[in-house]
Every structure is written in C-alpha cells, then in structure tokens.
C-alpha positions as CSV (number, residue, x, y, z in Angstrom):
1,X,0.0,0.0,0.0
2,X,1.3,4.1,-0.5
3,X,0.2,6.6,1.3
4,X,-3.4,4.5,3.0
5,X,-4.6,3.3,-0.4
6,X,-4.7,0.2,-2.5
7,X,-1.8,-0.6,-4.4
8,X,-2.6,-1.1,-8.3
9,X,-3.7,-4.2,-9.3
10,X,-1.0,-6.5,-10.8
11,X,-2.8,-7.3,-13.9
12,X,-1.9,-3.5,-14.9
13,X,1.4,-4.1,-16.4
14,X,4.1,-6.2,-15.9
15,X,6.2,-5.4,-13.1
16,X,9.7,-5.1,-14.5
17,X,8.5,-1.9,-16.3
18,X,9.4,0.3,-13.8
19,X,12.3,-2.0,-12.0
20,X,15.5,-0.2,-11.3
21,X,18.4,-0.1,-13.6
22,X,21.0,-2.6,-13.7
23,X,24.3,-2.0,-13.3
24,X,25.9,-3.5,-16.5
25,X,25.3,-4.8,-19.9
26,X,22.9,-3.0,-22.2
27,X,20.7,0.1,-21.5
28,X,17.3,-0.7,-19.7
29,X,14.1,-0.3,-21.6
30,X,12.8,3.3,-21.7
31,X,10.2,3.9,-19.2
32,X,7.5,4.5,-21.6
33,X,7.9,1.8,-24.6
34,X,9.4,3.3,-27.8
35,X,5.9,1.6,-29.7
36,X,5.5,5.0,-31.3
37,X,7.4,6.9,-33.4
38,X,10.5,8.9,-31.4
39,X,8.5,11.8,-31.2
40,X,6.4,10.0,-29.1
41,X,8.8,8.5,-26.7
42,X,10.9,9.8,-23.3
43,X,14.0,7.4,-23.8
44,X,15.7,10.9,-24.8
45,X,14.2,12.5,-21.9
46,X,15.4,9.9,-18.9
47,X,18.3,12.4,-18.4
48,X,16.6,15.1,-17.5
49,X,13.3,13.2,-15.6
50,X,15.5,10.2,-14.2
51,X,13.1,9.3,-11.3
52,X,9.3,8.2,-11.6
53,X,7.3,9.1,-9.0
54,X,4.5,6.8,-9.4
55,X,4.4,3.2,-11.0
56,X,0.4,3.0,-11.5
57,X,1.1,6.6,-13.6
58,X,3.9,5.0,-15.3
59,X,1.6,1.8,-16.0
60,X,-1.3,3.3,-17.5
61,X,0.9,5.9,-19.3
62,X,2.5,3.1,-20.9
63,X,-1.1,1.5,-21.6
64,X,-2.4,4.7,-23.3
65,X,0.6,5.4,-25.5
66,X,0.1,1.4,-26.7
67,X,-3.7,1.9,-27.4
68,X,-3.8,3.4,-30.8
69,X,-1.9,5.0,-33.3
70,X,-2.4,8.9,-33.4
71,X,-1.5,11.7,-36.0
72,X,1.6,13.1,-36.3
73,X,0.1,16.6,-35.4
74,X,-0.6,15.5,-32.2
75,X,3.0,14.4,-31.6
76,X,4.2,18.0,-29.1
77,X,1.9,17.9,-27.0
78,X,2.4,13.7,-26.5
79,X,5.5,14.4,-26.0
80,X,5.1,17.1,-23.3
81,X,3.0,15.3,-21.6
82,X,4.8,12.0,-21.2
83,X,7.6,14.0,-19.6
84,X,5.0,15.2,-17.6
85,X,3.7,12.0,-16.4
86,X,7.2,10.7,-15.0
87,X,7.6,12.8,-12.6
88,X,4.3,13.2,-11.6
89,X,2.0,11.3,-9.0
90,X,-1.0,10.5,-8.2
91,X,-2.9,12.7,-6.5
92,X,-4.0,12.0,-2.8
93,X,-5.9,14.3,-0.1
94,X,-2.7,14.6,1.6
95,X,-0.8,15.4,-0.7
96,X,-2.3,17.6,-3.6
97,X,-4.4,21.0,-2.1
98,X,-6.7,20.1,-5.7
99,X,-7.7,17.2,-4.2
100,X,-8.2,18.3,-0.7
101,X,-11.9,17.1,-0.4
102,X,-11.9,15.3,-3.1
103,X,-11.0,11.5,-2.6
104,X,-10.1,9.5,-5.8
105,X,-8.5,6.5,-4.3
106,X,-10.7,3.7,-5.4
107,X,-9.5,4.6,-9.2
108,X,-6.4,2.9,-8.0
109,X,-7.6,-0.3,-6.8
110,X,-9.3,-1.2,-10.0
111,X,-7.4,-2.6,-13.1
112,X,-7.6,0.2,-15.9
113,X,-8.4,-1.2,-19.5
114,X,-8.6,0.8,-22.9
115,X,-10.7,0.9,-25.6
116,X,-10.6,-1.5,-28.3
117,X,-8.7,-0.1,-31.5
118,X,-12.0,-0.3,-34.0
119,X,-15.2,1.1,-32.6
120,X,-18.5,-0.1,-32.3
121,X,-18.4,-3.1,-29.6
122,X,-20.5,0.0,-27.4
123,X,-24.0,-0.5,-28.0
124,X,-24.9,2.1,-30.8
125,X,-25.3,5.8,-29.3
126,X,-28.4,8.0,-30.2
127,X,-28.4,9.6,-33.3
128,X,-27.9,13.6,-33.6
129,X,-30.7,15.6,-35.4
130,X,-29.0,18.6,-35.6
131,X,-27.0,19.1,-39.1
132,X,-23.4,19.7,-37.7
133,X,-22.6,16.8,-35.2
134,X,-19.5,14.6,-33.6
135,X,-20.1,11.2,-32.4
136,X,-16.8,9.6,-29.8
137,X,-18.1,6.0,-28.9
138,X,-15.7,5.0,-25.4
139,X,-13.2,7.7,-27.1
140,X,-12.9,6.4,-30.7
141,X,-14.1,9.4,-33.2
142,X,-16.1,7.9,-35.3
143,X,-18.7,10.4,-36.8
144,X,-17.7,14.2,-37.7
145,X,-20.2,15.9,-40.1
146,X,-21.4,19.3,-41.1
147,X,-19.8,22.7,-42.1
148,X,-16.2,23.8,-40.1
149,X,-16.4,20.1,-38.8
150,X,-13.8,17.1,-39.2
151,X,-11.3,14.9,-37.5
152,X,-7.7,16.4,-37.4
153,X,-6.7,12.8,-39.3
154,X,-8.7,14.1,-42.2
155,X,-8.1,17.3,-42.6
156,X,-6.7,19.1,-46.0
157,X,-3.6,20.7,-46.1
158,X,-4.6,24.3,-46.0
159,X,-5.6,27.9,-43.0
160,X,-7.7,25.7,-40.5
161,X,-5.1,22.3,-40.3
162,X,-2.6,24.5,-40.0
163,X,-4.7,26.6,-37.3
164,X,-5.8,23.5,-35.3
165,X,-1.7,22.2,-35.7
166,X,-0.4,25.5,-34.0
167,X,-3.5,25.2,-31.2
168,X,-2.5,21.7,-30.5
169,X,1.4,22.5,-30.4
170,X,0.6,25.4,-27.8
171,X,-1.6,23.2,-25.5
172,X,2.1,21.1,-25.1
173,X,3.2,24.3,-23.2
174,X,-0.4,24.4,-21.5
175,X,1.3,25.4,-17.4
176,X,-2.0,24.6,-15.1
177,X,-1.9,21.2,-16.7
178,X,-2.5,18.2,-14.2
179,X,-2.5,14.3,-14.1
180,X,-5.7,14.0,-16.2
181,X,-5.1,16.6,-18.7
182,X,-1.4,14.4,-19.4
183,X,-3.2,11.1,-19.2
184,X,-5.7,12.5,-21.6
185,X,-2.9,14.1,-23.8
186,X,-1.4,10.9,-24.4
187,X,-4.2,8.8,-24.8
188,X,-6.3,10.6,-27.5
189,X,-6.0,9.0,-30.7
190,X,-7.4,12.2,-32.8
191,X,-9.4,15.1,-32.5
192,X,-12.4,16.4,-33.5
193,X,-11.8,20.3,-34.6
194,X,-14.6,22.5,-35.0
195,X,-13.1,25.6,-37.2
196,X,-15.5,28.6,-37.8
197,X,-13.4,30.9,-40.1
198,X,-13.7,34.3,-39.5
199,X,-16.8,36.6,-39.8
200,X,-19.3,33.0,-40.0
201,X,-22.3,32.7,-38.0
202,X,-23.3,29.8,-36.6
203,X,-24.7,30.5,-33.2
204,X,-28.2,29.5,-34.5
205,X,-27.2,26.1,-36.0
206,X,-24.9,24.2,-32.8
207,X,-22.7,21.7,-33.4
208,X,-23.4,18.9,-31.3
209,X,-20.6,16.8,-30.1
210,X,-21.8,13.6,-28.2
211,X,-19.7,11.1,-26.1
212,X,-21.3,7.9,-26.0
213,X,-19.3,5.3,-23.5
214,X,-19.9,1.6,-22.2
215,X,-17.9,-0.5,-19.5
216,X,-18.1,-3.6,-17.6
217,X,-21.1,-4.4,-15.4
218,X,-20.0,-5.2,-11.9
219,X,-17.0,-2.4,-11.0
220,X,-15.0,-5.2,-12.1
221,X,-12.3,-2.8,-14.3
222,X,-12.5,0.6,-15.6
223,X,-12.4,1.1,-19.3
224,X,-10.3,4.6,-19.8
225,X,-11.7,6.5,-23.2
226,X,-9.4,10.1,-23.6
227,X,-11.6,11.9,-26.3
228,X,-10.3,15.6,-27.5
229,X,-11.7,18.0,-29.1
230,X,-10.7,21.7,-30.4
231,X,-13.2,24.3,-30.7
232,X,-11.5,27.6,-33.0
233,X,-13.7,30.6,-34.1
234,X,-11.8,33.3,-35.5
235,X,-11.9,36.6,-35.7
236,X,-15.7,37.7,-35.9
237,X,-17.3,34.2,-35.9
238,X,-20.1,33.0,-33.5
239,X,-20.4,29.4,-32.9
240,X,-23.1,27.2,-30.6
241,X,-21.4,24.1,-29.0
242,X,-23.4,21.2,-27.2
243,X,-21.6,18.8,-25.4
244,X,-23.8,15.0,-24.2
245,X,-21.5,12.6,-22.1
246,X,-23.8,9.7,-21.0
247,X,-23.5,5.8,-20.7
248,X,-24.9,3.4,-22.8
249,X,-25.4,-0.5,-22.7
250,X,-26.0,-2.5,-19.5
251,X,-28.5,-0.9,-17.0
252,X,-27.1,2.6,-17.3
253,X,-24.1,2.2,-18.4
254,X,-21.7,0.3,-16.3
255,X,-18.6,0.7,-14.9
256,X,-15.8,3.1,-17.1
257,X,-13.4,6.3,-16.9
258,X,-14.5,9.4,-19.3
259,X,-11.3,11.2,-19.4
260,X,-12.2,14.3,-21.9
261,X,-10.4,17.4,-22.8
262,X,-11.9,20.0,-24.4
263,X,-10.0,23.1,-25.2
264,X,-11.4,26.3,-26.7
265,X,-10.1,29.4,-28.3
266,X,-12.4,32.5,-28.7
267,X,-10.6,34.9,-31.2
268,X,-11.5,38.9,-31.3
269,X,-14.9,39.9,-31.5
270,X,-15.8,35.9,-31.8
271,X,-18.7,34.7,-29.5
272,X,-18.8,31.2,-28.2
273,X,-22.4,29.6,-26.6
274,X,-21.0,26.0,-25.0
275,X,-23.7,24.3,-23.3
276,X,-22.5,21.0,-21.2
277,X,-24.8,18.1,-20.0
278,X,-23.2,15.3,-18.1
279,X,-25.3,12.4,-17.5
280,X,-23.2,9.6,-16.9
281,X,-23.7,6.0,-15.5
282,X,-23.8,5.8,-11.4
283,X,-20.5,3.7,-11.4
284,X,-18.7,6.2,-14.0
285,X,-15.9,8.4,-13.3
286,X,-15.4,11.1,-15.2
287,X,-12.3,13.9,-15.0
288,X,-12.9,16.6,-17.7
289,X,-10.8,19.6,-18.4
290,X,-12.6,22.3,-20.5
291,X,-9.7,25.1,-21.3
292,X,-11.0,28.7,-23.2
293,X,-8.5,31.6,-24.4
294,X,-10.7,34.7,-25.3
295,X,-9.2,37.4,-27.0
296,X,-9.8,41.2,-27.4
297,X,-13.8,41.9,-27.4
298,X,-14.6,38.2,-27.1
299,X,-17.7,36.8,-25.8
300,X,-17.7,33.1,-24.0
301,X,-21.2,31.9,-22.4
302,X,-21.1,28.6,-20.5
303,X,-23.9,26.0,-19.1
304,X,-22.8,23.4,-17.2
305,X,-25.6,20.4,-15.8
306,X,-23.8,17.7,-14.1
307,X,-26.3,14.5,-12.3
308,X,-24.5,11.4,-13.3
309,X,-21.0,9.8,-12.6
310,X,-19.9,8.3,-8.8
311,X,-17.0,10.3,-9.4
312,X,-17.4,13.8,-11.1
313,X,-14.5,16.5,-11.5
314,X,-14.3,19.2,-13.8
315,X,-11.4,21.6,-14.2
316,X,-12.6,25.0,-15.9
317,X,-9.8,26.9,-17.1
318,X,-10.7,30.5,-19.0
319,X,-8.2,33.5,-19.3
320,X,-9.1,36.4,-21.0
321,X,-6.4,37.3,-23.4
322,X,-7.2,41.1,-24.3
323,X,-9.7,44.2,-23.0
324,X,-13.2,44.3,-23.3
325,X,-13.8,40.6,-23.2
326,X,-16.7,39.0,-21.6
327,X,-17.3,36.0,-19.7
328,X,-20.7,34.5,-18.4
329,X,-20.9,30.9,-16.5
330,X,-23.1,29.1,-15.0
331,X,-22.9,25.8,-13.9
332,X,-25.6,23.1,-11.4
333,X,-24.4,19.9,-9.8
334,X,-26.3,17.3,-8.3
335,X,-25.2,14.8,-5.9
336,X,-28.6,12.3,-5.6
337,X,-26.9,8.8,-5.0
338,X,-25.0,7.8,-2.1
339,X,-21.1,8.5,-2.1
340,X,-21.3,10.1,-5.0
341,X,-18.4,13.1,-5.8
342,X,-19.1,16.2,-7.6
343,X,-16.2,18.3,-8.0
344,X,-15.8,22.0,-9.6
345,X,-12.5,23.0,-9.9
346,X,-12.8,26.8,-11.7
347,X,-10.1,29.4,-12.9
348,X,-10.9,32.6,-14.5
349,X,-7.3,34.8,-15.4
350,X,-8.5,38.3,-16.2
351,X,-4.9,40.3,-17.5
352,X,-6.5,42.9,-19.1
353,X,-8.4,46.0,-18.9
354,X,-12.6,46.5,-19.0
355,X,-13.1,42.7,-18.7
356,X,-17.0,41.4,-17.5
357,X,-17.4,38.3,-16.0
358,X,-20.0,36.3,-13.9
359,X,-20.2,33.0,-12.5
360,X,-23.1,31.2,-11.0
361,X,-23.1,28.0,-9.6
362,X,-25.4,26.1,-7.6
363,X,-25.7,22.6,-6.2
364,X,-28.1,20.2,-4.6
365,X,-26.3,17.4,-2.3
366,X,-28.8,14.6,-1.3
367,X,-27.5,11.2,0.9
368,X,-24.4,11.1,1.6
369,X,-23.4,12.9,-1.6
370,X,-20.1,15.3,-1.4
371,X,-20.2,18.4,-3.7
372,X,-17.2,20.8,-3.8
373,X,-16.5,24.2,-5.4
374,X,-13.3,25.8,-5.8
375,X,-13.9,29.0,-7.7
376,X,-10.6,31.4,-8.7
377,X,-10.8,34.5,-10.2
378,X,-7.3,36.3,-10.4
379,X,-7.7,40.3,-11.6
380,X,-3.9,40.7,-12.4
381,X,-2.2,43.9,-12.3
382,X,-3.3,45.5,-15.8
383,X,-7.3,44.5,-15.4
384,X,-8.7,47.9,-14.3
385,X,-11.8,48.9,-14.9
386,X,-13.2,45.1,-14.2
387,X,-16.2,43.5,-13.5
388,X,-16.1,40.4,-11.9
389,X,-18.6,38.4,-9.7
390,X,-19.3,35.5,-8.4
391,X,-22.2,33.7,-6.7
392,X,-22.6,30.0,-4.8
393,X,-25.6,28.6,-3.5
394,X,-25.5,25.2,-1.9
395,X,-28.7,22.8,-1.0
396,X,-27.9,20.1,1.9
397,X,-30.9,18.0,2.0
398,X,-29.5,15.1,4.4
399,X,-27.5,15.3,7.5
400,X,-25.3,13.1,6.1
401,X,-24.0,15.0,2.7
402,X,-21.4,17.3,2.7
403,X,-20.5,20.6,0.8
404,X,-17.1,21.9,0.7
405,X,-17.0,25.7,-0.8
406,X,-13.9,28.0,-1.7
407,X,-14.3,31.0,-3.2
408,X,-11.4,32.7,-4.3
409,X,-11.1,36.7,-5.3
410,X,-7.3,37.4,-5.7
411,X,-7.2,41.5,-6.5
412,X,-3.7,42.9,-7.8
413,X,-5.5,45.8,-9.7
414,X,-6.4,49.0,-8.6
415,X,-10.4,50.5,-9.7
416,X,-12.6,47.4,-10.3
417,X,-15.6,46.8,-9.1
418,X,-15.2,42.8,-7.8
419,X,-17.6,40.5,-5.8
420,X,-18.8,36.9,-4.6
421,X,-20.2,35.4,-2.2
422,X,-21.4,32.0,-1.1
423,X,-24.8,30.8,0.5
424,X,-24.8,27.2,1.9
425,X,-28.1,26.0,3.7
426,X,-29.8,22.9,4.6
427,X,-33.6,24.0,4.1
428,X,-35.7,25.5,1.9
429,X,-36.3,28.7,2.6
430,X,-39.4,29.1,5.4
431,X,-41.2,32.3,3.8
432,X,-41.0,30.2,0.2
433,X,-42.9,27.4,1.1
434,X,-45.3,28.8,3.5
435,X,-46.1,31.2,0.3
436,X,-47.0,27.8,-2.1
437,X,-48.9,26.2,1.7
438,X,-50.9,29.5,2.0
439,X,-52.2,28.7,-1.6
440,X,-53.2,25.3,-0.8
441,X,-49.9,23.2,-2.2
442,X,-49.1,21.2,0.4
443,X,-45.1,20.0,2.3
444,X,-44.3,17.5,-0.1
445,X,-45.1,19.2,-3.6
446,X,-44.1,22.5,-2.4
447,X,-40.6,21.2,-1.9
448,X,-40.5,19.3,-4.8
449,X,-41.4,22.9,-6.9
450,X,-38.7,24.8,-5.3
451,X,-36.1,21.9,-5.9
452,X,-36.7,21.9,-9.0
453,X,-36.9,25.4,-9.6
454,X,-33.9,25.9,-7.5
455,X,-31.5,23.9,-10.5
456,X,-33.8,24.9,-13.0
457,X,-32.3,28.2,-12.9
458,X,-29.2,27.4,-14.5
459,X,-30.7,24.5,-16.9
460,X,-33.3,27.3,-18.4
461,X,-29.8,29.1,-19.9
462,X,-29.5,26.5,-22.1
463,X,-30.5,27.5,-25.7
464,X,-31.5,25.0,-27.2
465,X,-34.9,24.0,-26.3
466,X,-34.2,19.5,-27.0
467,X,-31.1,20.1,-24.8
468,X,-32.8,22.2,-22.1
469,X,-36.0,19.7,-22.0
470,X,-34.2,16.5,-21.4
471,X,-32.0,17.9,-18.6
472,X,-35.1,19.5,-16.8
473,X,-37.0,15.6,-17.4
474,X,-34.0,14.4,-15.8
475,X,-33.5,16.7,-12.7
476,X,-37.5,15.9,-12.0
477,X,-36.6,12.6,-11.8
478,X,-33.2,12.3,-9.9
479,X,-35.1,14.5,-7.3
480,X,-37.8,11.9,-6.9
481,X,-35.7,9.2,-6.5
482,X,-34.0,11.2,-4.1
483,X,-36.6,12.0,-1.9
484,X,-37.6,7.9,-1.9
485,X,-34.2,6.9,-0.8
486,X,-33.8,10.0,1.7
C-alpha cells in the first residue's frame, strides 16, 4: 500500500516496467515503450526526468501510448506530456491541495483497461438531429459531419489544419496542466476540430458533439476513453457548441473512466455559446478539463448540468487574453446517490483591462453525496476597470452529505468593481414554502417545486430548447428518487 490506499492491481502491467536499472550490460528499456514513433517516446528524456514518482502513472501511461496509433500533429503535446507523467503522481488528499476534499483513491484499486482499436463493440449511441454533429463512442471518433467540422486525421492541407496544428502544439506548453489533462494528452488517438473561419455565423445552427461510453457491469475494471476536441472561431465568428457525455449499454451504463479534454479558443470579437450536460452512468468516473482563451472583445457563455457519474470532477480553465472581453458561467451539480463526488475546480485569469465576468453556480447534495466548489478568479495587475462576480448557492438535503465551498477573489488591480459570495443552507427557505402552503400546495409538492426550480435556474440558460427539455425531465426525476431513498 502508499500513502493509506490500495496498491494497483497487478494485472496493470508487468512489473519489470518500472524496475530499477542494472548496473551493467545493455541500456534498460525506456520507461515509456518506444511503440511509437521517437517523437512520441521519453527514452531521450530519462536524463533530465530520471526518477518516476509513481508506477500505477507509469503503467497506464504506458497502456495509453500502446492503445492506438495517433497523427503526427498531435506528436508535441504527447510528447510534453509523457515527460510530464514521469515525474508526476497520483494525486492524494494529503498530498495535492486540488484534491483536498476530493478523494479519488478507489481509481487505483481497479485494473484500468482501454478501448478497443476499431469502434462499435459499445452499444450504438443515439443519433444527432441537428445538421453539424460529432459522435466519440468509449473515445474512438467515429462520426464528424457538417460545415467547419472534421477529425484532425482528415483534414486538408490548408488555414484551418494549420490553425488547429499551432492550437494543439501550444496546448504542449499548456502550465495549469494536471494528471488527467497528461493522461488525456497521451491517450487521445485524434481530434475532433470544429473551425469557424472568421466573420461565420453559426450561433443558430450548434454543433453537437456527443460522447457515447460503455464499460463492464459489476465495478470489475474501468475502461479509460481520452476523447479531445478543439473548438476555434476566429476573428468575428459565432459558434453554438453542445456537449452530451452519457453511458450506454448495461442498465445505465456500467462501470468506465470518461477522461475528456476539451480546449477552446475564442478569437477577437468571436462569440462562443457551449452548453455542457453530463449524465453519466452511477458507477462512472469522469475527470474533464474544459480550457477557453478569449481574445480582445470576445464573448464566452457557459452552461454546465452535471447528475451522473460516482465520481465527477471538472477543471474549468478561461483566461481572458485582451480588453473588453466578456465572460458568463453558469454551472448546477447534483449529488442524488449515495457516495457520490461532484467536484468543480474553476479558474478565470483576467490580464486585461474592461473585462465582465460572472459565475453562478449552484448545487443540490442529497445522501451522503459530497459536492465541492473551488472558484478562482485572479484580476492581475493590468485589469482595471473590471467587473467580476461570483455567486454559490448550496442545497444540503441530508445530515449526512457534505459541501465543501472556496471561493477565491485574488485582487492585484487597482479601480474594479469585484464580488462573490457563497450561501450554503440545509432547508428550503421558510417564507417560500409557507407562500406555495398559504395557496393550498401542500409540504411535499411545495418542496418538490422549489427543488426543481432551485436547479432549473441554471438549466433554463441552455438555448436549445431538445437540450434544455431533457436535462429538466431528468433533474424531476433524480429529485424523486432522491426523496424515496432519503
């Protein structure tokens, strides 16, 4: 065992991997095998990253790079983070403030698999209707169709491959980067780029990208799937993005690891809408990093609704990149089944002058559910004249579940107008339901209206009226099995 938690199983990889260096004879094997092309490989880098700090990282490190071949394009930023991913370990409670309240120790004690190399053993996903679509099935592209839409494998020679190339190569030098972003990095076979050329509109027809994933039925093994995608709308361009992650197959979905990275960049006077529903299987984990760069008069609105997954983490990562840029998110988490982890992990870097931003984010933590929010905005030296605020409201609805909440406001500039402020109760408010009881509605279906209405707030943002109807049919129901169980 290391540091309390269960050692990785043996089935993972073959212990000699990460053995220690003989003393004689020929050099040892690198520490992740040279199966790929040298660009791919660390055996140049041992010099400089000697030691490993954890075997399990090594192991499914090694795994991932063996999983699939990937395109050459993708080859820096494999490359940056396999040095990465020597050095680093996993992350405990004790040992990494991220992961302070957020335990993710029983990843460890199951044996990680990876997908198989041609898709479609996953029972087949629901089909898109909208005209511009993406389809990963357990983190295999296999569908990319409409306008400004295609797999980085299949691109042309031409502005946006050679746009998506120079995005990709920068995300290598990508500093907040953690253990999942890596993992991710070096696991992703291809990517699905969405390139809206400058001065195109296509805020009224969104481009929905769906992640369809299956795993075994027991907790028996996780299946990893790393799925990437890059989202580029230059100068003048307004795109609609709608992101689906949801099991399919056995009951609802079995037992897997969604590991996706999703990285944005909003160029000048560009508007992005990204709407996010995550509605995985109860025995999933998912760990998603969502990373935006908006530049000079840029607009970036977010919706996040996230009810499924035992484990649920996503790092939100925005910095605004010139003045006058504008940031709006708004985000709901539910915790409705027992032991089950949301985690928020947000950043917001605003470096420049006249920048708006607001962030909303609420959460409802039933059983012994644990819900946390870690909320950074940073208003560097040169951001005068900013607007920045920030709002948490928190539902406890059993004695049992626990909220962890930190707001953070770090202020180097001088003249901006900055708030936040965080509300954490566990009842409804008194004066609200005697209003609905003083009309008749009686305890139980008073409640049920405010619940609802309480993460309805943040699901009504979402633009798209098939999107926004399924996630509110959803949060109706969660809350009724809630109440049954509680």
């Amino acid at each position: 065992e290391r540091n309390g938690e269960a050692s990785p199983a043996a089935a993972m990889s073959p212990p000699s991997l990460c053995s220690a260096p003989p003393r004689a004879g020929p050099p040892p094997p690198p520490l992740l095998r040279p199966r790929r092309p040298a660009a791919f490989s660390v055996r140049a880098s041992r010099a400089a990253a000697p030691s490993v700090s954890d075997d399990l990282v090594l192991r499914i490190a090694e795994q991932l790079e063996d999983s699939a071949p990937s395109s050459p394009l993708l080859a820096p930023l494999r490359s940056a983070s396999a040095l990465s991913l020597l050095t680093t370990p996993w992350p405990t409670r004790r040992s990494n403030e991220a992961f302070r309240f957020t335990d993710i120790s029983y990843l460890r004690s199951l044996p990680i698999s990876t997908p198989a190399r041609t898709p479609g053993l996953a029972p087949p996903p629901p089909s898109s209707d909208l005209e511009s679509h993406v389809l990963f099935s357990d983190g295999r592209l296999v569908a990319a169709a409409g306008a400004h839409v295609s797999a980085l494998a299949d691109m042309p020679p031409g502005h946006a491959r050679d746009r998506a190339a120079a995005a990709i190569a920068a995300s290598a030098r990508f500093s907040h980067r953690d253990i999942f972003y890596d993992f991710n990095a070096v696991g992703a076979s291809d990517v699905a780029v969405v390139h809206v050329p400058e001065g195109a509109k296509m805020a009224g027809d969104p481009v929905h990208i769906m992640f369809a994933y299956s795993g075994s039925d027991g907790a028996s093994s996780l299946m990893m799937s790393n799925p990437r995608v890059l989202v580029i709308a230059e100068k003048g361009a307004e795109v609609a993005i709608v992101e689906e992650h949801f099991g399919v197959g056995e009951e609802d979905g079995g037992c897997y690891w969604a590991n996706p990275v999703v990285d944005i960049i909003v160029e000048e006077g560009a508007r992005v809408v990204h709407s996010y529903v995550q509605r995985q299987s109860s025995a999933a984990a998912h760990t998603k990093w969502t990373t935006v760069q908006q530049n000079t008069s840029s607009k970036y609105e977010f919706v996040e609704v996230s009810t499924g997954a035992r484990l649920n983490r996503h790092n939100l990562h925005i910095q605004q990149l010139g003045p006058e840029t504008e940031t709006d998110l708004s985000t709901f988490h539910l915790t409705s089944q027992n032991k089950q982890i949301h985690d928020l992990h947000s950043r917001l870097i605003l470096d420049h002058p006249r920048g708006f931003s607001r962030q909303l984010h609420k959460l409802i933590a039933c059983g012994t559910g644990n819900g946390i929010f870690d909320g950074n905005i940073q208003v560097n030296r040169y951001a005068r004249q900013t607007d920045a605020g920030q709002q948490t409201k928190c539902l406890l609805l059993s004695p049992k579940a626990v909220v962890n909440v930190k707001p953070n406001l770090q202020i180097i500039a001088d003249d901006v107008k900055c708030t936040h402020g965080a509300a954490i109760s566990g009842e409804l408010d008194p004066n609200e339901l005697f209003y609905f009881q003083a009309r008749g509605v009686d305890a139980n279906t008073a409640t049920d209206a405010l619940l609802f209405s309480f993460g309805a707030q943040v699901i009504n943002r979402i633009p798209f009226k098939a999107i926004e109807k399924k996630a509110l049919a959803q949060l109706k129901e969660l809350l009724a099995v809630s109440r049954q169980n509680n």
